[in-house]
C-alpha positions as CSV (number, residue, x, y, z in Angstrom):
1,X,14.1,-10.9,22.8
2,X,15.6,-10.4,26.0
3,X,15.3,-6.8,27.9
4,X,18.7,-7.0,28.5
5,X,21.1,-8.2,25.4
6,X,24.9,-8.5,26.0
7,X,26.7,-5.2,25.9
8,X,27.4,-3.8,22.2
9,X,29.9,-0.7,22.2
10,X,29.9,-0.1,18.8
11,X,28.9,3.0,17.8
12,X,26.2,2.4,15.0
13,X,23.1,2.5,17.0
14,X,20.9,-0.8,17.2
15,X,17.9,0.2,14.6
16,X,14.8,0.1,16.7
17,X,12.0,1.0,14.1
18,X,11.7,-0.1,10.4
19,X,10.4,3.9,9.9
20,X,13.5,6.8,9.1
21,X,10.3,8.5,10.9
22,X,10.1,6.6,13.6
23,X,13.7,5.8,14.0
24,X,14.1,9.6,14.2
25,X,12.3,10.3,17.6
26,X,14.5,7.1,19.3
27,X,17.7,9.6,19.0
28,X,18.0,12.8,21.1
29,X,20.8,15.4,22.3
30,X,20.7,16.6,26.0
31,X,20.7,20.1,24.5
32,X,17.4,19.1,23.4
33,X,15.8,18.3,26.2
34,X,17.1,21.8,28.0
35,X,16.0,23.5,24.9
36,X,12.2,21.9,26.2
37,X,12.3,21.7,29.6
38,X,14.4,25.0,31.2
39,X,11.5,27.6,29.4
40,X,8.6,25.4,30.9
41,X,10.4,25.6,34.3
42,X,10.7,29.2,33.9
43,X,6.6,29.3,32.9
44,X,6.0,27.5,36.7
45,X,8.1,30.6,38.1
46,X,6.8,33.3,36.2
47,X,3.4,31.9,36.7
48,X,3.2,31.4,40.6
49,X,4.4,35.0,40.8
50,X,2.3,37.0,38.8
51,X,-0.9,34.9,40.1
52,X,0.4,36.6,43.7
53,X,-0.5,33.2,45.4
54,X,2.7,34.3,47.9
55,X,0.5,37.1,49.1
56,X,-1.6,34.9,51.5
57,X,0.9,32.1,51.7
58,X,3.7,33.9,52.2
59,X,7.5,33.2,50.1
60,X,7.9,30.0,52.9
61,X,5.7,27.7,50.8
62,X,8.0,28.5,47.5
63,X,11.1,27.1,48.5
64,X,9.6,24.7,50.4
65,X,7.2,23.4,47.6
66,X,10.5,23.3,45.1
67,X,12.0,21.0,47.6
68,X,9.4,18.9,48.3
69,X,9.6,18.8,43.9
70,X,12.7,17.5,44.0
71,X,12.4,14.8,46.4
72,X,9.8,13.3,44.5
73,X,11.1,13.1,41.5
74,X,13.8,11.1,43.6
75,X,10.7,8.5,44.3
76,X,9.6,8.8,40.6
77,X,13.2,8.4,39.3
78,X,13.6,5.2,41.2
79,X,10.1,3.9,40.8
80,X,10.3,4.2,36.9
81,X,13.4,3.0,36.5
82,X,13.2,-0.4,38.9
83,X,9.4,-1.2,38.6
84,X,8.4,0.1,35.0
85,X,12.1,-0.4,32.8
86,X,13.2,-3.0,34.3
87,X,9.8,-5.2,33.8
88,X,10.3,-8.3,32.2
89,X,7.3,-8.7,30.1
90,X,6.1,-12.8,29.3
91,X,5.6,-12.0,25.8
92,X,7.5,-11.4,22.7
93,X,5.8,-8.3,21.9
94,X,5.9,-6.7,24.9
95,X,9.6,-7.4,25.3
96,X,9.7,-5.3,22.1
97,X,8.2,-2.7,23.7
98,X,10.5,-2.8,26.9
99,X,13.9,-3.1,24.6
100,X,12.5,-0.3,22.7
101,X,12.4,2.6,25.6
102,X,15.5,0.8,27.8
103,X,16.8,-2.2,27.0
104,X,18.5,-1.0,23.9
105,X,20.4,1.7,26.7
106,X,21.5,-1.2,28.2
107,X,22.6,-3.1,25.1
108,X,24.3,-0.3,24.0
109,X,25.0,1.8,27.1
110,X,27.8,4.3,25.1
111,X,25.7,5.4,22.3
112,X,25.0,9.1,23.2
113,X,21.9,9.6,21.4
114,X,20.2,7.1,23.7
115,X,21.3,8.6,27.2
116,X,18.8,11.1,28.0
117,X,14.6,10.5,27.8
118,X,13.1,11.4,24.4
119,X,10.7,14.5,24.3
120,X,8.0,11.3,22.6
121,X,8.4,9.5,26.4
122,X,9.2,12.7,28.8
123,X,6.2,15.2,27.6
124,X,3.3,12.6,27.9
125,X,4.7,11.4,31.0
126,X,5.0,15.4,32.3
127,X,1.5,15.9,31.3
128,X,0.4,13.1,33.6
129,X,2.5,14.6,36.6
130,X,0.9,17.7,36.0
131,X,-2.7,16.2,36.8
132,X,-1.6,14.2,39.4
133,X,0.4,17.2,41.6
134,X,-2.8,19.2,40.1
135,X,-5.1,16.9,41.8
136,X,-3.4,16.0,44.9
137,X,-1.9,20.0,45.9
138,X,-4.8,21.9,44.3
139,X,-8.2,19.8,44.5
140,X,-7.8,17.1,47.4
141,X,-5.2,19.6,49.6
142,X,-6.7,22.6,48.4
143,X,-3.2,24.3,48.0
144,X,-3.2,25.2,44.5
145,X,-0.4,27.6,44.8
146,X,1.6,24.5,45.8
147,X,1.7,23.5,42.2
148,X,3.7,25.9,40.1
149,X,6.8,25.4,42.9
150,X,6.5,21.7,43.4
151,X,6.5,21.0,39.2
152,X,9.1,23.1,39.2
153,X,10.9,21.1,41.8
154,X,10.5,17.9,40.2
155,X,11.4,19.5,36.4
156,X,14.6,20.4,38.0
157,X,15.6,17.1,40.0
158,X,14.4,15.6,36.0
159,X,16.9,17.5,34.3
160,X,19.7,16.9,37.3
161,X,18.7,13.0,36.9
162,X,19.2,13.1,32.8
163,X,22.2,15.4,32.6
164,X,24.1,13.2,35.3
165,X,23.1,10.1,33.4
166,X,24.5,11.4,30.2
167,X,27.6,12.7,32.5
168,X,28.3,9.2,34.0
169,X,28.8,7.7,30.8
170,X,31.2,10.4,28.9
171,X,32.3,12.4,31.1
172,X,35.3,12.1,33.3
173,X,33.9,12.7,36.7
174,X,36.9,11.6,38.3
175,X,36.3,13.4,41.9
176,X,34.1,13.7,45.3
177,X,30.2,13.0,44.6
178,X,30.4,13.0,41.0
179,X,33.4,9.6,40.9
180,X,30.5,7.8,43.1
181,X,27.7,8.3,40.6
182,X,29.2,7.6,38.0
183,X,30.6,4.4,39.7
184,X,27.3,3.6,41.1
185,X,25.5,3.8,37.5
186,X,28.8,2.0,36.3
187,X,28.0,-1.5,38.8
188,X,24.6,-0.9,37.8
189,X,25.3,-1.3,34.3
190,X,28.1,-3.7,34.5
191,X,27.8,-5.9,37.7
192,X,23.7,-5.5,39.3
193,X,21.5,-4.6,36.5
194,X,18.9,-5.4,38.9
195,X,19.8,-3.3,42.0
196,X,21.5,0.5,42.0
197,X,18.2,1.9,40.5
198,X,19.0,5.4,41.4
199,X,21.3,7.5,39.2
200,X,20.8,10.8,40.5
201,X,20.6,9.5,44.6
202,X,21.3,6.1,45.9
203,X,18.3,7.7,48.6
204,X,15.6,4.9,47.3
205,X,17.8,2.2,46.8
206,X,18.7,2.4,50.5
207,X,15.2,2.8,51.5
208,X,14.3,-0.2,49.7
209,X,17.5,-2.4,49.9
210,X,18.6,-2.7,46.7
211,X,21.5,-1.1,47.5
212,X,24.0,-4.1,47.6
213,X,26.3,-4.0,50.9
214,X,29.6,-3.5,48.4
């Protein structure tokens, strides 16, 4: 099975699990994953305040950390999208595996319950960011206070990433920025499924050339 079948616009979805169970968790509404992922956003906020980390640091390092959050879910956006669902696996099981979490979106791009990242991929993932900023900011920089603002940052450029991806493919978008990304994730779809990586920036794709000259 190939990761990337021709396009199929119908609107039953492709069954990806044998299990109603299973099946279940493969299907998700944007709402859902704002219903998730706007309290825990929230909880960094609240949190970095009431510890009074701003005290000593002073309010620079909060906007500062919430940028720096964004920009690298930028890198994380591209860098999970080119290197980890785009990997052509060698065997027949993995490519299972691969068609499972995003070659089916590709298969069947329209289907709108398969636009946005499941709660089953996105919290496990999360969790892992979590230790990693935890254990760069906190124990290797010694900046814990750096933590709440930064996950923050990068929850937010998340949930800009997945509610643009569902946007470019239902909704009109038909002026300034938003008629380029959804153009952009358009060619990427339709013309370079290997190139255009970035839905939410073209930043990476630049940095890394796979941003074709056209």
């Amino acid at each position: 099975m190939s990761n990337h079948l021709p396009t199929n616009n119908s609107d039953v979805p492709i069954r990806l699990f044998k299990s109603d169970f299973l099946e279940f968790f493969t299907h998700v509404s944007p709402i859902t994953i704002l219903v998730i992922w706007v309290p825990v956003g929230i909880y960094f906020l609240y949190s970095e305040i009431v510890t009074g980390y701003w005290q000593k640091a002073g309010w620079l390092y909060f906007p500062g950390g919430i940028v720096l959050g964004a920009f690298l879910w930028t890198l994380a956006e591209y860098t999970l999208h080119r290197f980890l669902f785009h990997y052509e696996p060698k065997s027949e099981r993995m490519q299972k595996i691969f068609f499972t979490f995003h070659g089916v979106h590709h298969a069947q791009p329209q289907l709108k319950t398969r636009l946005v990242m499941p709660p089953a991929v996105s919290i496990p993932m999360s969790l892992m960011m979590y230790g990693l900023m935890y254990t760069v900011f906190a124990l290797i920089f010694g900046q814990p206070h750096l933590v709440g603002p930064v996950m923050f940052g990068f929850l937010v450029g998340y949930l800009f990433y997945d509610i643009t991806h569902y946007a470019t493919h239902h909704f009109p978008m038909r002026k300034g920025i938003w008629k380029w990304l959804k153009r952009y994730h358009m060619q990427h779809h339709f013309k370079t499924p290997q190139q255009r990586y970035g839905v939410s920036s073209p930043l990476w794709d630049v940095v890394f050339q796979t941003k074709p000259a056209d």
